[in-house]
C-alpha positions as CSV (number, residue, x, y, z in Angstrom):
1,X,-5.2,122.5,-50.0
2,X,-4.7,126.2,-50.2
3,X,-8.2,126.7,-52.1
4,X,-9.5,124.9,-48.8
5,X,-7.8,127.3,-46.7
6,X,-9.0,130.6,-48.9
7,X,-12.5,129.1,-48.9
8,X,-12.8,128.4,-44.9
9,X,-11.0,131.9,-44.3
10,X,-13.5,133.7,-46.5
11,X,-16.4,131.7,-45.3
12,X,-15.2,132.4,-41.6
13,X,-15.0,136.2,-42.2
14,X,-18.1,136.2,-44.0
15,X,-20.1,134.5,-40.9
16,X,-18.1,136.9,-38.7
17,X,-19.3,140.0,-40.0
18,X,-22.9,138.7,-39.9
19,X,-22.4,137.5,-36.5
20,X,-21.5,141.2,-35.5
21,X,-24.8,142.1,-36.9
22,X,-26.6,139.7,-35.1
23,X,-25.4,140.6,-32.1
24,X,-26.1,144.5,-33.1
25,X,-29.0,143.5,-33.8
26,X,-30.1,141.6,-30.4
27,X,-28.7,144.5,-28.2
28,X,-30.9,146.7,-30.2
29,X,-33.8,144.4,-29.0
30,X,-32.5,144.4,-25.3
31,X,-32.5,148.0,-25.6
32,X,-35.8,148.0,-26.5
33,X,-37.0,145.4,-23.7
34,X,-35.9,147.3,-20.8
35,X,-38.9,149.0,-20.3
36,X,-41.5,146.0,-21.2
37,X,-42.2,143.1,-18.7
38,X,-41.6,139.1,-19.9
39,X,-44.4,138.4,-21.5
40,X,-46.6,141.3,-21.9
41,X,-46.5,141.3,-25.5
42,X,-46.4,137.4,-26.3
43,X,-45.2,138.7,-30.3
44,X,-42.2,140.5,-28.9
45,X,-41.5,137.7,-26.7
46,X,-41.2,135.2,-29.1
47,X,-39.5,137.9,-31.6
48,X,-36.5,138.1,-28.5
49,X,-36.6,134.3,-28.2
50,X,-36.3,133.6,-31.9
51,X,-33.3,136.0,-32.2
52,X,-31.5,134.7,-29.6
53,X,-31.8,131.3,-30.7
54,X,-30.5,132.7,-33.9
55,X,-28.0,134.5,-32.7
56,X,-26.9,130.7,-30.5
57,X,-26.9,129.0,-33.3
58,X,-25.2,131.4,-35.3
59,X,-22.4,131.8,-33.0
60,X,-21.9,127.8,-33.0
61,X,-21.7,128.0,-37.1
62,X,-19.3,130.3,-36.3
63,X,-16.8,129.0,-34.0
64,X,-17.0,125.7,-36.1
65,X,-15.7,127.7,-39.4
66,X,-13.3,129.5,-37.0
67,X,-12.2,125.9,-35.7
68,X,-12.0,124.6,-39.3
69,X,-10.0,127.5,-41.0
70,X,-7.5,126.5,-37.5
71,X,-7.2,123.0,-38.6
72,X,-6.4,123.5,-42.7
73,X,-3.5,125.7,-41.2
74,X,-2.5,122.6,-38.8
75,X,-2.7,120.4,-41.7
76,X,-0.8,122.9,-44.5
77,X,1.8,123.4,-42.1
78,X,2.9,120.0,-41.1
79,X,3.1,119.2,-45.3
């Protein structure tokens, strides 16, 4: 049980720091977008559109490792 619990903490961690990054990442590109209009340049479009859905999906991965490293605690406790 504990090497669950070390694996879904480090796992966790691990998808937290590249969900910072992600989100570094997709600020950058709003940074970037302020001054260009939705759809001028179909390749950055789809560049912003694929990063968010990255960064969505990302975020999901991570609140499910987050939700599993909460429920190997539940379970180690009440043994």
């Amino acid at each position: 049980m504990s090497e669950e619990n070390g694996s879904a903490k480090a796992r966790f961690q691990i998808h937290a720091i590249v969900e910072v990054v992600l989100l570094l990442v997709l600020v950058a590109y709003m940074a970037l977008a302020q001054s260009r209009m939705v759809g001028d340049d179909f390749s950055f479009t789809v560049v912003g559109a694929a990063l968010m859905v990255l960064v969505t999906y990302w975020t999901l991965n991570t609140l499910r490792d987050g939700l599993e490293v909460i429920a190997v605690r539940i379970a180690r406790s009440k043994h």
